[in-house]
N, C-alpha and C positions, 0 to 999 in steps of 0.2 A: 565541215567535217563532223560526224557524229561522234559525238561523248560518249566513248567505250567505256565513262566507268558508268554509265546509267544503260537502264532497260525497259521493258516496258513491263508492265503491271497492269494490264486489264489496258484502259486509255490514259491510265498517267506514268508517268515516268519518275524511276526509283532508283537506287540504287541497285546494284547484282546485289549485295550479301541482304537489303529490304526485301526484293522479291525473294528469295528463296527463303526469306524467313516466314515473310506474308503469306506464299502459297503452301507452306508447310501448317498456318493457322486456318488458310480455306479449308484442307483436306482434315483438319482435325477437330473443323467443327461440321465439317457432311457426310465424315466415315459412316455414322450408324445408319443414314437415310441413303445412302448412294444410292443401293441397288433399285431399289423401292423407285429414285427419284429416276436414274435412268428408265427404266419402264415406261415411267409419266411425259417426260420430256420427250422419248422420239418414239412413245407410243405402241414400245414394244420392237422399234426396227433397228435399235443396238444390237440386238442379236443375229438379226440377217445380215447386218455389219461385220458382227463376229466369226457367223460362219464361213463369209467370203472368203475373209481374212484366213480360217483357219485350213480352206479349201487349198488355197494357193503355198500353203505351207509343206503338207502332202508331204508330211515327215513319215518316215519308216520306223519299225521295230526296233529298238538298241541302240536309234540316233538321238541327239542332245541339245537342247533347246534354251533358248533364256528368253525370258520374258520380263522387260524394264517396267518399269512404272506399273507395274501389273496390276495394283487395285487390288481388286476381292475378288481376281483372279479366274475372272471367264475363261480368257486366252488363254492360260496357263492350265485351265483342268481340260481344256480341248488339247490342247501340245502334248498332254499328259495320257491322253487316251491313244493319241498317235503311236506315242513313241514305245508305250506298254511297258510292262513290271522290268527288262531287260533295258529300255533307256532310262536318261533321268531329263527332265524338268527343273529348270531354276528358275524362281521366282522375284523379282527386287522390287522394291518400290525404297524411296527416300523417305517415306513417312511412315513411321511404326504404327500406328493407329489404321492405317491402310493394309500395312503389311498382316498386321494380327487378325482383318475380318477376314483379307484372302487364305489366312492357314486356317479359321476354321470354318470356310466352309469347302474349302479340299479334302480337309481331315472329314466331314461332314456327308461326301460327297464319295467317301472312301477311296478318297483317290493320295494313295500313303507309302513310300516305300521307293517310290521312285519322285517326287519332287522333296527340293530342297528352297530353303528362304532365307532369305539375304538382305539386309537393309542396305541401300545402296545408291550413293548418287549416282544418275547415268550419265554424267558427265567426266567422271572416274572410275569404271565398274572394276572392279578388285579380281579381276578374272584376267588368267595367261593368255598368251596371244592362241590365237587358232581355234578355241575351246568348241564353239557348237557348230551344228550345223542349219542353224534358223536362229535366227533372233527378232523378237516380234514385240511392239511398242505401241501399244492402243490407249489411244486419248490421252496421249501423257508428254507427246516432245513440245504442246503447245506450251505448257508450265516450266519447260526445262529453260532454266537463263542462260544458259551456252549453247545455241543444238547446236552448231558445228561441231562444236567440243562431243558432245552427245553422240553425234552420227560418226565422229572417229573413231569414239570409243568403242563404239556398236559393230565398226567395220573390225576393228583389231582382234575382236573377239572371237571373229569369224573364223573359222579354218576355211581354206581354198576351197571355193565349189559354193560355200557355204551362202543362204541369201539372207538380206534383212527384209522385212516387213512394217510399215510405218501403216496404224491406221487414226485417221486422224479428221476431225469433219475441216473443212477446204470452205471455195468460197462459189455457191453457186451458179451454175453453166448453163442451165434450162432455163428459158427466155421466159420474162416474166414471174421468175423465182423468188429472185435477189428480193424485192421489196416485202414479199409477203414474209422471208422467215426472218428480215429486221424485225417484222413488225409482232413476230411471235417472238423473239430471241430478246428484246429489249421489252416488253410487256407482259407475256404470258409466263415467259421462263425466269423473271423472280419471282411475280406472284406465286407461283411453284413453290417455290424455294422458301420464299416467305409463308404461307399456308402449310406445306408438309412439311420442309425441312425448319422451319424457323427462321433462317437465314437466308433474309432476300439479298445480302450484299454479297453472299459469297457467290450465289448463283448470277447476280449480275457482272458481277468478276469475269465467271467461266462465258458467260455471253460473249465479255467484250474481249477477252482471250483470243476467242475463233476469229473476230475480227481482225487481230492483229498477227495471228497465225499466215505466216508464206503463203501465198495462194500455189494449185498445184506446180506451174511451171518454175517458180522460184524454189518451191524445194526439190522439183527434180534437181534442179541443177545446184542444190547445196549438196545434196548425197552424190552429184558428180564430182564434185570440188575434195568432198571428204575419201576420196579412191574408188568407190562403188563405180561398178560396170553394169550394161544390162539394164540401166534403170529404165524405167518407165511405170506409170501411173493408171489406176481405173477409178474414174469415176461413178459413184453410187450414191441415188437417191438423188438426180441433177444435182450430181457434185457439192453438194451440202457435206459430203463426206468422201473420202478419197482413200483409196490403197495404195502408196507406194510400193514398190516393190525394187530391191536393187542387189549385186551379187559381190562378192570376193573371188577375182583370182589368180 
């Protein structure tokens, strides 16, 4: 039987309230290098990552979005363009250091007046039932030490109709894949991290993170488990990265 009070932490195994302390000391020592490092790491194709993501969103004028884990807040100025001056945008992330780069560069980006920020675990998000009508989660359920807790919360928030969006990199599906991005993901991507960011342990972390991250069929079926309908998954970039996609209704 698995020890529900321990989790994982990259490849070792911790306590829940360790991890959530640990990963709150990752994101607060790589808030100021993130963007810069995402760039570096997949070479620019986080963004075509994003777009996908925000295709599939295909929010309307005056509807209402939340965006978990949101970072510095890509997904969140794209939601924010959807929805225009007449919706709003909510922003969270669990780490103020994260949450403060994504308010300015929105504010930066003049994108003000319709999003709102929120520090917030996504495993309790402090929002009524039914609230948005998308709720969208990039690179961020890997870090969460409850997803189930996570993807219920995310489902609750939903109003009927409403979908969620998980984007999240998965575990390679194109033959002949799988070894080549070990062999960048455990060597090229701390040196990274060590040379720009400074911190090669935190970026080896986020390596062995994706490792331990559900491959696509196991989180399909944990966002079936948490009420979501409709689910189903795209694969991008031979499945190094994945969109889930699933409804409320």
């Amino acid at each position: 039987m698995a020890d529900e009070s321990s989790t994982d932490f990259g490849f070792q195994r911790v306590s829940r309230e360790d991890k959530t302390r640990r990963v709150r000391g990752v994101f607060d020592s790589v808030a100021g290098s993130y963007d810069l490092m995402n760039d570096l790491m997949s070479a620019g194709a986080h963004r075509i990552w994003k777009r996908f993501t925000l295709a599939l969103a295909n929010l309307h004028a005056g509807q209402r979005a939340l965006d978990v884990a949101g970072g510095t807040g890509d997904l969140a100025a794209g939601l924010a363009r959807q929805v225009g001056a007449r919706g709003l945008v909510v922003l969270t992330d669990i780490n103020a250091s994260m949450l403060a780069r994504g308010r300015d560069r929105l504010n930066d980006a003049g994108l003000v007046g319709n999003v709102e920020y929120v520090q917030a675990n996504a495993e309790r998000l402090p929002f009524a039932d039914g609230c948005f009508d998308c709720i969208t989660i990039g690179f961020g359920l890997r870090n969460v030490t409850d997803k189930a807790a996570a993807l219920g919360s995310m489902r609750r928030a939903l109003r009927p109709g409403g979908q969620l969006l998980v984007l999240e990199f998965s575990h390679p599906s194109a033959p002949g894949l799988a070894p080549l991005y070990d062999a960048y993901s455990f060597r090229i991507l701390p040196l990274l991290g060590r040379i720009v960011a400074r911190d090669e342990a935190s970026y080896r972390y986020l390596a062995e993170s994706i490792r331990m991250h559900p491959n696509q069929e196991t989180l399909l079926g944990m966002m079936r488990e948490a009420g979501l309908e409709g689910c189903r998954y795209h694969n991008l970039s031979g499945g190094i990265v994945a969109v889930h996609r699933g409804y409320k209704y």
